[in-house]
N, C-alpha and C positions, 0 to 999 in steps of 0.2 A: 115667628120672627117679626120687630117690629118694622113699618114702611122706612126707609130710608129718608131724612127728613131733605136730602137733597145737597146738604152742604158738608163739607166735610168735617172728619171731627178725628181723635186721636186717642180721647179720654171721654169723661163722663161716663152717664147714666145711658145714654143710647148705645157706646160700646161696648160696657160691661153690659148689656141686656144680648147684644146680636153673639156678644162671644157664648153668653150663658146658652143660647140657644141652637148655639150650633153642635153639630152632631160630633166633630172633631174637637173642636179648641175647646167645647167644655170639658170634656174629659180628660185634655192638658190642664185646663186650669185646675181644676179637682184634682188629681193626682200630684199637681207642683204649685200649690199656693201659693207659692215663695217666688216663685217666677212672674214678672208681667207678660201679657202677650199682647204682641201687633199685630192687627191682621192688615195688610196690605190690600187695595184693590186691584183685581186682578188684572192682567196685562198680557195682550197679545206678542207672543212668542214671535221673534224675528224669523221669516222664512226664509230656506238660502233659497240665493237668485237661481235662474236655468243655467246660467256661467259655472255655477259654483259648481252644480251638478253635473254637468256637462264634463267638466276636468276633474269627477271623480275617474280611477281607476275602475275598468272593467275586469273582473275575479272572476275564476273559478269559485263554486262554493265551497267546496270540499279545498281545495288548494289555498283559500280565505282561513277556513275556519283551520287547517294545522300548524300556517303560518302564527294566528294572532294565539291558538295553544302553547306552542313553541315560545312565543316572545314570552308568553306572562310564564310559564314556567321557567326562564331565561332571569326574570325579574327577581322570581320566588328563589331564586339560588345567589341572586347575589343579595338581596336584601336578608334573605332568615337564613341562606346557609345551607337548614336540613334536608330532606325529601320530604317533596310532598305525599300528603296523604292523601289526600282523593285532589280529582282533575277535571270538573265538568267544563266544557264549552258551547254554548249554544248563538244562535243570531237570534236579534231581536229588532226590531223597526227600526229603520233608520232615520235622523232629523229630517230627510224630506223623500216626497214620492216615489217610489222606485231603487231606494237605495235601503241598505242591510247596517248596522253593527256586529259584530264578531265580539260577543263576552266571556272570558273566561275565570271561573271560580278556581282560587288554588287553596288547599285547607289542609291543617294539620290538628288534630285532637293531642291533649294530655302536656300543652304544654305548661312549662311552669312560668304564674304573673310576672315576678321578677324578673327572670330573663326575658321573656316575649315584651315587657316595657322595655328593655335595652334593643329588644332588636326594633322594635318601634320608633325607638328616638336614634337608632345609628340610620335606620330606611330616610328619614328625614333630609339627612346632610347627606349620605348618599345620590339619592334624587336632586336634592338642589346642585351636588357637583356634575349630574348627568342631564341640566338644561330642564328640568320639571319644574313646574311653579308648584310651590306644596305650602299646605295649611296643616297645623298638626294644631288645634283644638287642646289648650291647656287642662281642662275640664274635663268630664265624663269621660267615656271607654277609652282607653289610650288608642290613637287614630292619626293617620299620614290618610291626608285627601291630594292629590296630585293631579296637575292637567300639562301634556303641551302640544303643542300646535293650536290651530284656529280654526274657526267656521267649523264645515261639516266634517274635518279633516282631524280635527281635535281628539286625540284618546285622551281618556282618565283612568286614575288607578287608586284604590282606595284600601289601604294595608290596614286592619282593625285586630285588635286583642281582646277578646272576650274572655275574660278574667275569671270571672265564675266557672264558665263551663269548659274552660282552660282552652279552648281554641283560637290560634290564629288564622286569619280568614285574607285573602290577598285575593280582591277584583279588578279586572282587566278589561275596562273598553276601550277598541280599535275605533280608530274616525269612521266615516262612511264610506259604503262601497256600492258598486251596482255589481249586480251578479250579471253573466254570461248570458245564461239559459235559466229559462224560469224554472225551479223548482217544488211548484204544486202548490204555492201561498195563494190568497184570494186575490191577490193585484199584480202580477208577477215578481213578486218581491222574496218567496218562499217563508214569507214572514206572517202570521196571522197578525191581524188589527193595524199591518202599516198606515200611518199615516195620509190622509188623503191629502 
């Protein structure tokens, strides 16, 4: 990769060289020639304060994790309707030290592109009249990207139709939580790799 010459740049011959040589972006550019790529320099991630952390809710894990089950299967009935077809939940690190997310996967196989692009574009205006802020991406896989609330407290939801392999897919992250009692993770968190 070449030394960075110090100054910033956007184009040229020095960008197109650091994209060709990286180990991700070149193989976006190869694969979608037709596309430009930015690569941004990277930027330290805003940490929540101890306040913020502090006025998380203290959970059960188990009482966490049927609660935030519950809601996204809650979602998956009023947005597609059907039953779901498989239901995983698991926690995964939370934005900061000592606190958990609650993610639950809802999925349904066999469904047909046509309809599942209808139920894609009604989840859309659905979430905008239940207070979500939603992106739905006019372009590639028909997709509802959804957030609300703020800081560490923030869930997102992100309804996707995968057209080929005929599946709809609806993920569910709850804001952050701190659990009760540690659950056997390496920092008390019950969580492998939280965040330090």
């Amino acid at each position: 990769m070449p030394e960075p010459t110090g100054r910033p740049f956007s184009t040229g011959e020095e960008a197109v060289a650091r994209v060709a040589a990286d180990p991700f972006w070149s193989v976006v550019r190869r694969r979608h020639p037709d596309l430009g790529v930015v690569v941004l320099p990277p930027t330290a991630a805003a940490r929540p304060t101890e306040d913020e952390v502090a006025a998380l809710p203290e959970v059960d894990p188990s009482e966490e994790t049927a609660r935030v089950e519950s809601l996204a299967v809650d979602l998956w009935t009023v947005l597609v309707g059907d039953e779901p077809g498989e239901v995983a939940t698991r926690r995964t690190a939370g934005r900061a030290r000592g606190t958990v997310r609650v993610e639950t996967t809802v999925r349904l196989a066999g469904i047909d592109p046509t309809g599942g692009v209808a139920v894609v574009s009604r989840a859309e205006d659905t979430l905008v009249r239940d207070g979500w802020h939603v992106l739905a991406p006019p372009d590639g896989m028909p997709r509802v990207l959804a957030g609300r609330g703020e800081g560490v407290a923030r869930e997102e939801l992100q309804l996707v139709l995968a057209p080929v392999e005929g599946h709809l897919v609806l993920r569910h992250r709850a804001g952050d939580v701190r659990l009760v009692e540690d659950t056997g993770g390496t920092d008390g968190t019950g969580v492998e790799g939280a965040p330090a």
